[in-house]
TIKE-72277 format. One record per residue (C-alpha): residue number from 1; chain; x negated, y negated, z. Coordinates in steps of 0.05 Angstrom, whole numbers, m for minus. Example, Ala and Ser with C-alpha at 12.3 -4.5 7.8 and 13.67 -1.06 7.14 Angstrom:
# TIKE-72277
<pt 1,'A',<m246,90,156>>
<pt 2,'A',<m273,21,143>>
//
This chain:
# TIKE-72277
<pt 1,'A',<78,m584,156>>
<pt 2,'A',<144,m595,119>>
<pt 3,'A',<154,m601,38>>
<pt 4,'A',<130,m670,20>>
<pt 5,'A',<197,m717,1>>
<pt 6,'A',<165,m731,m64>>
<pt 7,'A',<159,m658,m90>>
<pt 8,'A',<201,m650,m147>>
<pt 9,'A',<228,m584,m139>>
<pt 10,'A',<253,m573,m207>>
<pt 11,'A',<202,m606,m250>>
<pt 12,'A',<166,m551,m205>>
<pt 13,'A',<210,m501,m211>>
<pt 14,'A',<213,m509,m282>>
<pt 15,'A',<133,m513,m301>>
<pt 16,'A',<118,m447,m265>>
<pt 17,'A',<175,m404,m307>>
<pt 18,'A',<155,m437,m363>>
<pt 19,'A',<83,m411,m345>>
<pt 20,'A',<115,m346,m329>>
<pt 21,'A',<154,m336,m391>>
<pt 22,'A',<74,m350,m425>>
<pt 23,'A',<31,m312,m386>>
<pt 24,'A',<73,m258,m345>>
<pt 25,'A',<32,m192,m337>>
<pt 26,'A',<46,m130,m365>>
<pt 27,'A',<60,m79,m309>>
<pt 28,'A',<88,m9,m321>>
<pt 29,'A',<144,m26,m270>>
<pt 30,'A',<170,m101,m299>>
<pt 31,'A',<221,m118,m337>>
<pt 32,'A',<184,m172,m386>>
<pt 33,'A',<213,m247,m390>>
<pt 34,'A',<239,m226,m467>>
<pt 35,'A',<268,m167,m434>>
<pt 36,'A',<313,m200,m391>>
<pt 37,'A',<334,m252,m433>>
<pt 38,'A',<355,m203,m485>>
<pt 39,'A',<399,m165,m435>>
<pt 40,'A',<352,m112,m405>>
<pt 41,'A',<361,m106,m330>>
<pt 42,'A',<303,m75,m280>>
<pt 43,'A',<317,m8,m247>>
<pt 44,'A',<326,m11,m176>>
<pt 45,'A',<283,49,m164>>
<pt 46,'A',<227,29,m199>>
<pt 47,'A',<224,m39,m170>>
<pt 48,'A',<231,1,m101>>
<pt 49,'A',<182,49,m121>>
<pt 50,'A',<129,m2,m137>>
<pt 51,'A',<142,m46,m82>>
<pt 52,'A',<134,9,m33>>
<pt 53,'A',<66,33,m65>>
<pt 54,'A',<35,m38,m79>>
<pt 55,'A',<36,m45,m2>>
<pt 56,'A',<m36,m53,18>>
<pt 57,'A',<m59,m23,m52>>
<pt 58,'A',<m81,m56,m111>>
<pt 59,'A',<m39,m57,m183>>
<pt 60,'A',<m91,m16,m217>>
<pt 61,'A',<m93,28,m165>>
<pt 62,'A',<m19,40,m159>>
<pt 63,'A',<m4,43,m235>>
<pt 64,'A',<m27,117,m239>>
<pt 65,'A',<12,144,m184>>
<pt 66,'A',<83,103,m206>>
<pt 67,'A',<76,131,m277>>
<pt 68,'A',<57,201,m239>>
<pt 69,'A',<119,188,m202>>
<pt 70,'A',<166,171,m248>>
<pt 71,'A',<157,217,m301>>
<pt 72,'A',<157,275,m249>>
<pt 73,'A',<218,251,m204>>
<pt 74,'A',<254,194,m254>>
<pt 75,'A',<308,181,m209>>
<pt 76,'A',<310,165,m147>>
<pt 77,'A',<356,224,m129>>
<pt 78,'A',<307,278,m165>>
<pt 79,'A',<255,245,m113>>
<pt 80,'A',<297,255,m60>>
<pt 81,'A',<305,324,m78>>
<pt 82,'A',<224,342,m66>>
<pt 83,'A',<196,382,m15>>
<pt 84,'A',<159,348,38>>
<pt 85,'A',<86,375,20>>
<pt 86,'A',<97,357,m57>>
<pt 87,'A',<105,290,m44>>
<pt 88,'A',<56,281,4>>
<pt 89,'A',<m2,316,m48>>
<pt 90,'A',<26,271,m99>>
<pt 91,'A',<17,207,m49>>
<pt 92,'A',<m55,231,m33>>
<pt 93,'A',<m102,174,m42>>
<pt 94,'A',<m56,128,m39>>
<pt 95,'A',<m69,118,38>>
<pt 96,'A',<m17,91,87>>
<pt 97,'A',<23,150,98>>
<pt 98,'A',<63,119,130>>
<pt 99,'A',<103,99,70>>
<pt 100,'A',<101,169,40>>
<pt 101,'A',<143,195,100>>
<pt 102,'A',<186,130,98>>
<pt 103,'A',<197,129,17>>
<pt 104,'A',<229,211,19>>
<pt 105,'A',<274,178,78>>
<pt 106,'A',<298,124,44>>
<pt 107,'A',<316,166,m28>>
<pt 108,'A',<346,221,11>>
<pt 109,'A',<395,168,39>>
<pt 110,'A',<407,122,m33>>
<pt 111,'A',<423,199,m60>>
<pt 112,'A',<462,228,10>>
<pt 113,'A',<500,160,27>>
<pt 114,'A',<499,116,m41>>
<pt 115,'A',<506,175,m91>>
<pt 116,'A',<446,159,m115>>
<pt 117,'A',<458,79,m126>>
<pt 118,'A',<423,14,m87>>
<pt 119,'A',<456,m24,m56>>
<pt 120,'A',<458,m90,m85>>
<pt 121,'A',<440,m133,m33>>
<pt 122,'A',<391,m150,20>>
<pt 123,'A',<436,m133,79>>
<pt 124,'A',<449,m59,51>>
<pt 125,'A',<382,m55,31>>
<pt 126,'A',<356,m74,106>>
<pt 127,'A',<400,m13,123>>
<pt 128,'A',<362,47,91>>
<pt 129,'A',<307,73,124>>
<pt 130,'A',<244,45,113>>
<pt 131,'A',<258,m11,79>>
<pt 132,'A',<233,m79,117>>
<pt 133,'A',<249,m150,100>>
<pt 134,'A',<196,m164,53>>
<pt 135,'A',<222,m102,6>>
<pt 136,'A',<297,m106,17>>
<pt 137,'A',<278,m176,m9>>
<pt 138,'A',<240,m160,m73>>
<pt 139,'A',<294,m106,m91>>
<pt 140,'A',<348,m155,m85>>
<pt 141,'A',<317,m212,m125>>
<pt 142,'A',<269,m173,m178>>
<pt 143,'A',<331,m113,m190>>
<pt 144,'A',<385,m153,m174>>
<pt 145,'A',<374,m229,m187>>
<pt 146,'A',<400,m240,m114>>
<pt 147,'A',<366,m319,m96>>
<pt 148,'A',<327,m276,m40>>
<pt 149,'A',<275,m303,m18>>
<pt 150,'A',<208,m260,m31>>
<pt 151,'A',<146,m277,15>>
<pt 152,'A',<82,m227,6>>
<pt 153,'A',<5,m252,9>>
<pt 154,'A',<1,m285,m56>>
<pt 155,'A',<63,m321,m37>>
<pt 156,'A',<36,m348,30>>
<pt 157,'A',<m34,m365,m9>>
<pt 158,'A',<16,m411,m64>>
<pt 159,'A',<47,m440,m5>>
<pt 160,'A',<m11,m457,41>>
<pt 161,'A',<m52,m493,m3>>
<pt 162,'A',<15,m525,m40>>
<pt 163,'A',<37,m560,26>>
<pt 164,'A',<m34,m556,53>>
<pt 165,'A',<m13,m520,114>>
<pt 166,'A',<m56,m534,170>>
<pt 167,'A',<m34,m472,226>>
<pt 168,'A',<m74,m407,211>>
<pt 169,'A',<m52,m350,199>>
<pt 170,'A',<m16,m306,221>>
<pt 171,'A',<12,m366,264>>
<pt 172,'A',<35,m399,199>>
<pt 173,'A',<79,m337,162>>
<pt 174,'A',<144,m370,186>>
<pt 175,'A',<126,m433,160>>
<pt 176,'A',<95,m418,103>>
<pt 177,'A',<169,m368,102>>
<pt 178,'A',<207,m427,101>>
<pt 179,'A',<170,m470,54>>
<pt 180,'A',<184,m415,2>>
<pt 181,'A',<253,m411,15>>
<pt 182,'A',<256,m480,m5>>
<pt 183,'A',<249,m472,m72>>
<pt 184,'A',<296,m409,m84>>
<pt 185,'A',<350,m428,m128>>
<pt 186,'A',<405,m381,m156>>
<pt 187,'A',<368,m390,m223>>
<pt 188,'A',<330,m336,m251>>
<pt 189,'A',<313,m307,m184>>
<pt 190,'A',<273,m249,m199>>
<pt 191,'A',<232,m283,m248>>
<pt 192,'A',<217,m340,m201>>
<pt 193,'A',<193,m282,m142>>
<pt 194,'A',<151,m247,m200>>
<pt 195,'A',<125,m314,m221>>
<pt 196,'A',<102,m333,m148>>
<pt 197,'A',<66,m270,m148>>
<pt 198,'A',<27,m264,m214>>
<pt 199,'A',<12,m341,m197>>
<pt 200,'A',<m20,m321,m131>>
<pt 201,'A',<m54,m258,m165>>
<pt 202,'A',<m79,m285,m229>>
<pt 203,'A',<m94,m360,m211>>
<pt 204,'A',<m84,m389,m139>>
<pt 205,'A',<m131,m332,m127>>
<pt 206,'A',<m166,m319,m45>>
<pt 207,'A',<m230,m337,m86>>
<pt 208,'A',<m253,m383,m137>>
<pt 209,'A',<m181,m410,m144>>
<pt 210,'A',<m171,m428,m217>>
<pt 211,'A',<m143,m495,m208>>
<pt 212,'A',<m154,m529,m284>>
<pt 213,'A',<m104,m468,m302>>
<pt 214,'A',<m49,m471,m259>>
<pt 215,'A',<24,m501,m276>>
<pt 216,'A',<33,m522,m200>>
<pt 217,'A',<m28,m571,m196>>
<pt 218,'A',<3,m629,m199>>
<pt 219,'A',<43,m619,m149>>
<pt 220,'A',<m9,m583,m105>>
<pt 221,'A',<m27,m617,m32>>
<pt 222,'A',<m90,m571,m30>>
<pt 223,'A',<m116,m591,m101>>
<pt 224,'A',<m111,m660,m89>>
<pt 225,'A',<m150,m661,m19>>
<pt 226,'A',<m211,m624,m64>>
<pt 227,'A',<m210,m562,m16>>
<pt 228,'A',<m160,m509,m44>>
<pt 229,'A',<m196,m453,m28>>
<pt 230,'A',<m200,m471,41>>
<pt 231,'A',<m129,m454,47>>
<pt 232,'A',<m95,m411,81>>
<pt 233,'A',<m137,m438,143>>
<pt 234,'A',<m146,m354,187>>
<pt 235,'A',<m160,m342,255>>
<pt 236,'A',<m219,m312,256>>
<pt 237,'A',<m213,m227,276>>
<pt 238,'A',<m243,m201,333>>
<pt 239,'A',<m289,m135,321>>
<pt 240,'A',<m251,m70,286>>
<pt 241,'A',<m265,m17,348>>
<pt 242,'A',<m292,43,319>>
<pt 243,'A',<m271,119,336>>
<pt 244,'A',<m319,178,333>>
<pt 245,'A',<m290,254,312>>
<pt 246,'A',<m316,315,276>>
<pt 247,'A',<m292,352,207>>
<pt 248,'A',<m303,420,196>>
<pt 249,'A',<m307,439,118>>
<pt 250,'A',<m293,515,128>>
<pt 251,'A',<m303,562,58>>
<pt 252,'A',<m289,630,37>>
<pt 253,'A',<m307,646,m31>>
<pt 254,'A',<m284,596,m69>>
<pt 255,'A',<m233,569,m24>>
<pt 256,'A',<m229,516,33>>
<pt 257,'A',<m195,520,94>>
<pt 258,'A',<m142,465,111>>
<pt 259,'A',<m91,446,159>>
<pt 260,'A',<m32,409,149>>
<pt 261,'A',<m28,349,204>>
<pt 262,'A',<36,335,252>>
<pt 263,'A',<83,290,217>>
<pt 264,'A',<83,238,265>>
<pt 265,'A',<16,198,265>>
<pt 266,'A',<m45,174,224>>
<pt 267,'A',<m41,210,160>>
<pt 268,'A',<22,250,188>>
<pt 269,'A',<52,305,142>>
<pt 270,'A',<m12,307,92>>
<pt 271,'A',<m63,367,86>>
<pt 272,'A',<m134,357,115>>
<pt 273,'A',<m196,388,136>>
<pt 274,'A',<m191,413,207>>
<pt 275,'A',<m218,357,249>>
<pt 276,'A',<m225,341,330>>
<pt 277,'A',<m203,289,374>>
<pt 278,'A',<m215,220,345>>
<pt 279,'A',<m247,185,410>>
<pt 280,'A',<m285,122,424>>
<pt 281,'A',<m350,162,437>>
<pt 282,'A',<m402,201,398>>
<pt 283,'A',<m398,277,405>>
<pt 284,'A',<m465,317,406>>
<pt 285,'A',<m478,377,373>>
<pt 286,'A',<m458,429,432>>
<pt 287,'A',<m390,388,427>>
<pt 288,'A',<m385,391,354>>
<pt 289,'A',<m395,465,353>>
<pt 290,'A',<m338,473,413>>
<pt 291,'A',<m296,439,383>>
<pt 292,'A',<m286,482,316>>
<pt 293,'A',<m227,507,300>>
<pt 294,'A',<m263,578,299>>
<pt 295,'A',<m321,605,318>>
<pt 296,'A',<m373,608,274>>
<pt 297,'A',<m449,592,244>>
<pt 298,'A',<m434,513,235>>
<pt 299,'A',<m485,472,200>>
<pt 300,'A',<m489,397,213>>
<pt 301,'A',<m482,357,144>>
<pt 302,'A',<m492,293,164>>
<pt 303,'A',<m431,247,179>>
<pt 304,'A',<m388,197,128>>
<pt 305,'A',<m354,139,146>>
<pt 306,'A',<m277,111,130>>
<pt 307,'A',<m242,47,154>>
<pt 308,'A',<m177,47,176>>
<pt 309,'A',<m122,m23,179>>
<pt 310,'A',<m137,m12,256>>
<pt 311,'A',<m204,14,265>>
<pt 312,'A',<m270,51,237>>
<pt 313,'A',<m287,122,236>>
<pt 314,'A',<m348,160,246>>
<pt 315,'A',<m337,231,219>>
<pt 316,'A',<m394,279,231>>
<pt 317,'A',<m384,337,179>>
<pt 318,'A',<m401,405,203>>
<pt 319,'A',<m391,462,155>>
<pt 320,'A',<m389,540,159>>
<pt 321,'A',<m376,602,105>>
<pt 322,'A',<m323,645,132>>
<pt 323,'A',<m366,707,98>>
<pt 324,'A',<m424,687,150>>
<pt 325,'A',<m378,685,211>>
<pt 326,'A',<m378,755,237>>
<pt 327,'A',<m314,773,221>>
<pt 328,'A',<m275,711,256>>
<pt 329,'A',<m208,713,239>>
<pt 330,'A',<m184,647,282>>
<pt 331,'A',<m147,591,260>>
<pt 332,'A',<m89,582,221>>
<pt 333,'A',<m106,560,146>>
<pt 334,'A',<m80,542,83>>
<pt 335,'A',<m139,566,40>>
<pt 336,'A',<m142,507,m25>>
<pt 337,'A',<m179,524,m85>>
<pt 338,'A',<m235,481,m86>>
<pt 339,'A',<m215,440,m147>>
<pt 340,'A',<m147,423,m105>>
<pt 341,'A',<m199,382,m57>>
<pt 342,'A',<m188,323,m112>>
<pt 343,'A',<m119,304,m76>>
<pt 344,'A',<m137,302,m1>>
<pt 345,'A',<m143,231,37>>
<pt 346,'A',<m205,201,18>>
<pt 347,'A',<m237,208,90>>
<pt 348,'A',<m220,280,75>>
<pt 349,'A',<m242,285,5>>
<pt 350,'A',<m311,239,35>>
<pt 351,'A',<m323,292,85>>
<pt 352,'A',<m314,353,38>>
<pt 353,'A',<m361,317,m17>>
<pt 354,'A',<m415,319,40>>
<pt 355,'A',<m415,386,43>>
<pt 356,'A',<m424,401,m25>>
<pt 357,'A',<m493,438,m11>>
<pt 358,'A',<m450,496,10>>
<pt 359,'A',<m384,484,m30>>
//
């Protein structure tokens, strides 16, 4: 569906900043409406910063680990000076690790390449690793006031039921792409992509849309057909396929063996509990116990589960005391104080917690 001829883009335009400049939210990483219009400009690493760690993660869940971040590491060229394993344990629990690996990348080539400086548009920002469309775009607009156009899930949830756009998603993101990019102007750029968002977030929310609130209505296609929350239409998932593996929570005294994982992969870089294959089917206890990373007097503890973007885990947790083993000296450890557990991947930190008979 295209924009309807008689929206009025700038009586639009103009009632959602004026909304914003009312009711913007306070987050540790914004630069407020008052802010900018008395002269203060956003940092292009902590818009970066934040826009990397709000993928797939909540705001409330972020805002710990960005002030963590940036009083630790408040430039991007003292993060870029870390060692791998410290900024994976400070990303723990943040999940997608993805972006760990991907966020050192990208700060060791502002600090190597830009001496330590952003580029300043969306076409350099493209350029450094890691750093997709949707990001490149929020940097340019939100740090630099670049008329970028800035498209994440709240966005698409404004649009949809705005237009009323019929085509599910995902079918509809380019449409729903270009309907936004309709309305950027060159005038106040990053406050209009902030405003789309906190609109989508705080109002035009997935449920229980609060429509007698919101600064768009009028001009909303959704609202007036009585069905807003209908919108975006989905097409509906097929089954999340579920894997099947075994951790091994592994003590001596008051230590607990872990490994760190390849770099490439699920949870790549990060420290876990020793774990085999992840497969499609169950493994039994002589296949549990043969697959431990040493030999040993394992104990079944029951098994946790985790769910994954892609698929769902079964994780039976078997568990040993190196004291008890007979002298095994197998594997290849790095022995964690058991009050270090705290920053391991959830599934990890699950696993370990059902154990806690013998830790």
């Amino acid at each position: 569906m295209k924009a309807s001829v008689s929206l009025d883009r700038a009586a639009l335009r103009s009632s959602l900043l004026a909304w914003y400049d009312r009711q913007a939210r306070t987050l540790a990483w914004r630069v407020s409406p008052d802010e900018r219009r008395a002269g203060v400009r956003s940092d292009p690493y902590r818009v970066w910063l934040s826009e990397v760690m709000l993928q797939q993660t909540t705001v409330p869940h972020a805002t710990p680990y960005f002030l963590s971040f940036t009083q630790r590491w408040p430039t991007v060229s003292d993060l870029a000076a870390v060692e791998d394993g410290d900024l994976m344990a400070a990303w723990a629990g943040l999940g997608y690790y993805a972006r760990a690996r991907n966020l050192l990348a990208c700060a060791r080539a502002v600090a190597d390449q830009h001496g330590g400086v952003f580029p300043d548009t969306e076409e350099g920002l493209r350029a450094l690793p890691g750093v997709g469309a949707y990001t490149a775009a929020a940097v340019a607009a939100i740090a630099f006031d670049r008329a970028a156009n800035v498209v994440d899930g709240n966005v698409e949830r404004v649009m949809s039921r705005l237009f009323a756009v019929e085509t599910p998603l995902p079918d509809a993101k380019p449409e729903l792409k270009a309907l936004a990019g309709d309305l950027v102007t060159d005038e106040r750029p990053g406050d209009w992509a902030q405003a789309l968002m906190d609109l989508g977030a705080t109002v035009c929310k997935p449920k229980g849309p609060l429509c007698d609130r919101c600064p768009v209505s009028a001009w909303c296609e959704a609202f007036k057909g009585g069905a807003p929350e209908t919108y975006p239409r989905k097409t509906k998932k097929g089954d999340r396929p579920r894997r099947h593996g075994v951790a091994y929570v592994l003590t001596r005294g008051d230590a607990v063996a872990l490994v760190r994982r390849p770099p490439k992969g699920l949870l790549g870089g990060m420290l876990g509990l020793p774990t085999s294959e992840w497969r499609a089917t169950p493994y039994d206890d002589a296949e549990a116990v043969a697959a431990a990373p040493i030999a040993g007097a394992w104990r079944d503890f029951g098994a946790v589960e985790h769910v994954f973007t892609h698929f769902s885990l079964t994780l039976r947790v078997f568990a040993a005391d190196k004291a008890g083993n007979g002298g095994a000296n197998g594997g290849d450890f790095v022995w964690t104080p058991r009050e270090g557990l705290s920053a391991l991947p959830s599934v990890f930190l699950k696993a370990a917690r059902a154990a806690e008979r013998l830790l």
